[in-house]
Each structure stands twice: as structure tokens, then as C-alpha cells.
N, C-alpha and C positions, 0 to 999 in steps of 0.2 A: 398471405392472402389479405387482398381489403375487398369490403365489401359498401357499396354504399346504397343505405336503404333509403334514401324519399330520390326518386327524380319520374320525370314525367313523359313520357311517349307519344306524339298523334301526328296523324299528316294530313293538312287541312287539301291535297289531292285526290282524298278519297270523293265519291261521286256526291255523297250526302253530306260531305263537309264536315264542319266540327262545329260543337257549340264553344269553345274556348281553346284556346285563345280568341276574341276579335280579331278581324282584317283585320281592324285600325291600330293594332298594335304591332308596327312597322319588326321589333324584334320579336317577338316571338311567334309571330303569324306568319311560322315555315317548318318543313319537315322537319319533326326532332325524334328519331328513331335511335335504334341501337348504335348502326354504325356508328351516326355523328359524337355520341354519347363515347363512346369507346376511343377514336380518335381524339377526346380530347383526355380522357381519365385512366385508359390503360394505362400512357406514361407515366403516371403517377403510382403506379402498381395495382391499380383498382381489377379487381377479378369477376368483380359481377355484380349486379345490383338487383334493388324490390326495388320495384316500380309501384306506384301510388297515379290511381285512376281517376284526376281531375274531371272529367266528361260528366256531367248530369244526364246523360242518355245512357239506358239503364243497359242497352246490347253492346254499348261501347264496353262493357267487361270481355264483355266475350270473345271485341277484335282484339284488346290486350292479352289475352289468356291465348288467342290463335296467335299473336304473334309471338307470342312467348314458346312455342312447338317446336317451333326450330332454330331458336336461339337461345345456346347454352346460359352466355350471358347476364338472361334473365334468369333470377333463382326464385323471385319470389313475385307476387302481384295482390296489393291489398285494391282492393273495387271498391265501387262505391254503389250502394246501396243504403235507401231509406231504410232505419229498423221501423217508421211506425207507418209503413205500407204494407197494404191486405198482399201482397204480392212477395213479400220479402225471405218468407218460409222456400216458394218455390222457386224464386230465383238461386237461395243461398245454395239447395240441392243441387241445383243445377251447376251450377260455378265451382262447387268443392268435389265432382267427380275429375275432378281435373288437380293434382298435388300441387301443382307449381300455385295453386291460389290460397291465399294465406289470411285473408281477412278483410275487412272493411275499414276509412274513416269517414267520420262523421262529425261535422262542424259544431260550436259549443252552444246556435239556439236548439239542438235534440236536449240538450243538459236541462236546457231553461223550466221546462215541464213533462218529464218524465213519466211516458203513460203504459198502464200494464202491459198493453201490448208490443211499447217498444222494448220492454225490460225484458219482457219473452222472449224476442225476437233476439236479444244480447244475450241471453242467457245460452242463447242457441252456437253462437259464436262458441262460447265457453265450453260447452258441450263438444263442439265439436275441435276443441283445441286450435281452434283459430282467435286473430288478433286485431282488437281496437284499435285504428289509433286515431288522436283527437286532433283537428286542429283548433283549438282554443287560443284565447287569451287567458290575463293574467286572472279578472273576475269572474273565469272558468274553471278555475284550479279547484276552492273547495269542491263545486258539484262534481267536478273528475274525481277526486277523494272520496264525496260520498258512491259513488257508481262503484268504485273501488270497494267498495263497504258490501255493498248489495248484489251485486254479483262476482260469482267465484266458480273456480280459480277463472278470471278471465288474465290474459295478458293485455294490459294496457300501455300506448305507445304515446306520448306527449311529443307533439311534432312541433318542431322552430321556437322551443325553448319557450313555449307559450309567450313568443310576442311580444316580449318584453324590450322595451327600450333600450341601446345599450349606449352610455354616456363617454367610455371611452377608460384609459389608464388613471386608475385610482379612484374612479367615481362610484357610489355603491351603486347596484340596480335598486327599483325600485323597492323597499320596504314590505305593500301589500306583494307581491310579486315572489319576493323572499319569504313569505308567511306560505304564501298558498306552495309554492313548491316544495318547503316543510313539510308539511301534509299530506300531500299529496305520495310524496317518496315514502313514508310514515305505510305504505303499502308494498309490499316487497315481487306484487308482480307488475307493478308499476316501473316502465322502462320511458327515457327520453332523450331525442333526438338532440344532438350539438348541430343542429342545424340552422339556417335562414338567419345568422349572423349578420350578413354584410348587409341584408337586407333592414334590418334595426340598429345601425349603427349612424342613419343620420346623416349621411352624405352621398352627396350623388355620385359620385364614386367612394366606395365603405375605402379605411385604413387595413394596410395588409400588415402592418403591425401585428402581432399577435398580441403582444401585452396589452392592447387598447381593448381586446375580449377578454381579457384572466378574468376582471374582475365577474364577471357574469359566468365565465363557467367554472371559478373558482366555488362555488354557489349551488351549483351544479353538482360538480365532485363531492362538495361535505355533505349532503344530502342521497347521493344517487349511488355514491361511490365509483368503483373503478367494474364495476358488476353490471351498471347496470344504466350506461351513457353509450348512444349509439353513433356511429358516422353517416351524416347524410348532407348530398351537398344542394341543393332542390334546385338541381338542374331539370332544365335552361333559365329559369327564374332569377336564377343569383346572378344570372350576367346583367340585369340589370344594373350590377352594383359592382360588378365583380368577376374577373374569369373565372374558370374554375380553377386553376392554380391558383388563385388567390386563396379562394375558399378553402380547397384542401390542407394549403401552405400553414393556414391558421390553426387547424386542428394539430395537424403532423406535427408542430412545433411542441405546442402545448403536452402533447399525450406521448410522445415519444420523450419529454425530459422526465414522465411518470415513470419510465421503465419499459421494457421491453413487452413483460407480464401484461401490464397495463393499458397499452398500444397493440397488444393483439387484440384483448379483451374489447376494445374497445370498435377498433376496425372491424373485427370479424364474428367474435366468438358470440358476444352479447345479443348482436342480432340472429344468429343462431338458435340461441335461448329464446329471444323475445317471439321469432317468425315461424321457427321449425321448416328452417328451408333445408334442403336438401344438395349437394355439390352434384352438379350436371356434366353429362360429358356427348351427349345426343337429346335426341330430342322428346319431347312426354308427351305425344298425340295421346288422348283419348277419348275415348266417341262418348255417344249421350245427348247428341244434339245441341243445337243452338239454343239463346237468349233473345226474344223477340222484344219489339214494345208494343205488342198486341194486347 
């Protein structure tokens, strides 16, 4: 079983379009649904993915969670919702009568000024056993650590290795970047994606070298351990840089000379712990009504 948790779904087809990708962004401004997804990552053993709900249109959860109804494939779906909107209470009820939806992220200006009401609103997450995950940078790290601190037990999810530059074989990553991830792991419901690699590797087409990543997820590992590193390949995204055999090719190398143990943990079981997805074999209609943006 592999499992890969960031990649991204919309078909700018629909009547009301999409707000992202852009037209003008010649590859990614086209259907990226399950099929296409599956065609290129089944071959690689991939068995199902969490999708992450890029759309800042707040009913766009709701066509990922219906699309998710009759595709096993999807296990899991983190949305995207404001914690510090007056609305965030009734949407989250709304969204979590349905299992297949597993949490929220939230970019690293919510960190910047952290207000009662969005702490509330996270706390609610927690409560209800669903899962952060951040897309930060490196200068996000400590306030991800402290959020870690003040809310509990939440599961927090550090997506694309917080963004960090990557120099290539034998170069350290950055120092601040090594501190905050210190830290940050320094919390043990604290989980992070090995993901968006090729995308910080600094070349217009990234190196499918794997040794040109050790040193950054070597970093990773002493910190996060083998417990608690997730597989995500942020597809379509990464083909900016990269197939997806690339991207995969890079982990599979690294995490399969860890051991077998290691390489499950990692592909599969971790995001299990982090997501509380569940293995599908039909489909999980359930009623409750829509998500408007009324």
C-alpha cells in the first residue's frame, strides 16, 4: 500500500470555473481529476491519495468531498477554510458529517497574529480529531512549535518540508531552517510531508538524483524519525519541475534503503496516524446538505 497525501483536483470545465490555477498558466490550467492522477501513480503502486483543497472558494470543499463519493481512490480530503471567519464553526459541521474529510490547511500569515477566535476555531479541529496542515516557510517553524504548544492533542501536518532551499549532494540546508524543524518535531503530534522537493531544488528541471536530496531529508529523519515522515508528491505541481516518477523515484530510493519497516511507515501507515483515513472499497455518500457562499 502507498498512499500519497498532498496532490490537488479541479476542472477549470466546470460552468463557474476556478479560481486557481490561472488561464495563463499554460500547464496547469486543465482537468486534474482522479483519473489523470491514477494513470500516472498507480504504476508506481500508489493505492490512494488525501487530496489538499487549493480553491479559496469556500463551496469548493464541498465539490471535492462530492467528488470524493464515488471514488474509492480518494481516502482522505483536508479543505480549506479560514479559522478566523465568523462562518468557520458552521462550515467545519457541515464538512465533517461526511468521513472521507479529515481537516484543514492554513498558510503561515494565520501564524503571524494568532487571534482567540482563530485558536477556538483550531481547537475545534482537535476536538474533533481532525488535522492541520501548514503550508509555511522556514520563518514559520517556531510559531508552528508554539501552536503545537497551545493547542492539543492537535495533529499537525508540515507540508513541502517548509520551503526550504535545497543546495543539492553534500550542501547543508539552511541552519535557521534546521533550528526551526528541531523544534518544531520537539512535538510528537507533529507529522511532515517529504514533499515539493523538486520544486526547491533550483533548477528548471529539479535532479532525479536522490542523493542531491539526502542532505535535507537526512534532517528530516534525525528529527521526525521513521514515525512520523509523510509521502506526498504535490501533484500536478511538481511537474513543473519534474514527473511524477521523478518525484516518487526520489523518496522510493531513500526510504526503501531504510528497511522495509520504514518504507511502509512512511508510504502508508504514518499518514494513517496523522489523517485517520480510513481504507474504501465503495462509495461514502452522505446527506446533510451543501456548502454555499452565501
Amino acid at each position: 500500500m502507498i498512499v500519497d497525501t498532498h496532490t490537488h483536483f479541479y476542472d477549470p470545465r466546470r460552468p463557474q470555473g476556478i479560481p486557481w490555477p490561472k488561464p495563463t498558466d499554460k500547464l496547469l490550467f486543465r482537468p486534474c481529476l482522479p483519473e489523470n492522477l491514477k494513470s500516472l501513480a498507480v504504476p508506481h503502486g500508489v493505492t490512494g491519495t488525501v487530496v489538499v483543497e487549493a480553491s479559496s472558494w469556500v463551496q469548493d470543499n464541498q465539490w471535492l468531498v462530492d467528488l470524493a463519493d464515488d471514488e474509492p481512490f480518494i481516502l482522505g480530503v483536508v479543505g480549506n477554510l479560514d479559522p478566523r471567519s465568523s462562518e468557520f464553526a458552521a462550515h467545519l459541521r457541515q464538512l465533517t458529517r461526511h468521513p472521507i474529510f479529515r481537516g484543514i490547511r492554513v498558510t503561515g500569515d494565520l501564524l503571524d497574529d494568532l487571534s482567540d477566535t482563530a485558536l477556538e476555531h483550531i481547537q475545534m479541529l482537535a476536538d474533533a480529531g481532525l488535522t492541520l496542515d501548514l503550508l509555511i516557510d522556514t520563518a514559520h517553524l517556531p510559531c508552528a512549535a508554539d501552536l503545537a504548544k497551545r493547542v492539543g492533542p492537535l495533529h499537525i501536518v508540515i507540508n513541502h518540508v517548509a520551503r526550504v532551499s535545497i543546495g543539492g549532494r553534500g550542501v547543508e540546508p539552511d541552519p535557521a531552517w534546521q533550528t526551526g524543524i528541531r523544534a518544531v518535531a520537539q512535538h510528537p503530534h507533529v507529522y511532515c510531508k517529504v514533499s515539493g522537493l523538486v520544486e526547491r531544488a533550483g533548477h528548471e528541471q529539479a535532479p532525479a538524483d536522490p542523493s542531491y536530496y539526502q542532505p535535507t531529508i537526512d534532517v528530516l529523519w534525525e528529527h521526525f524519525g521513521p514515525q512520523r515522515l509523510l509521502y506526498g508528491s504535490n501533484w500536478p505541481v511538481c511537474e513543473r519541475f519534474g514527473q511524477y516518477s521523478t518525484v516518487f523515484g526520489i523518496v522510493e530510493t531513500y526510504f526503501n534503503a531504510k528497511g522495509p519497516d520504514a518504507a511502509a511507515k512512511y508510504f502508508w501507515q504514518n499518514s494513517k496516524a496523522a489523517y485517520g483515513w480510513s481504507e474504501r472499497s465503495k462509495s461514502m455518500k452522505r446527506g446533510g446538505g451543501v456548502i454555499s457562499d452565501q
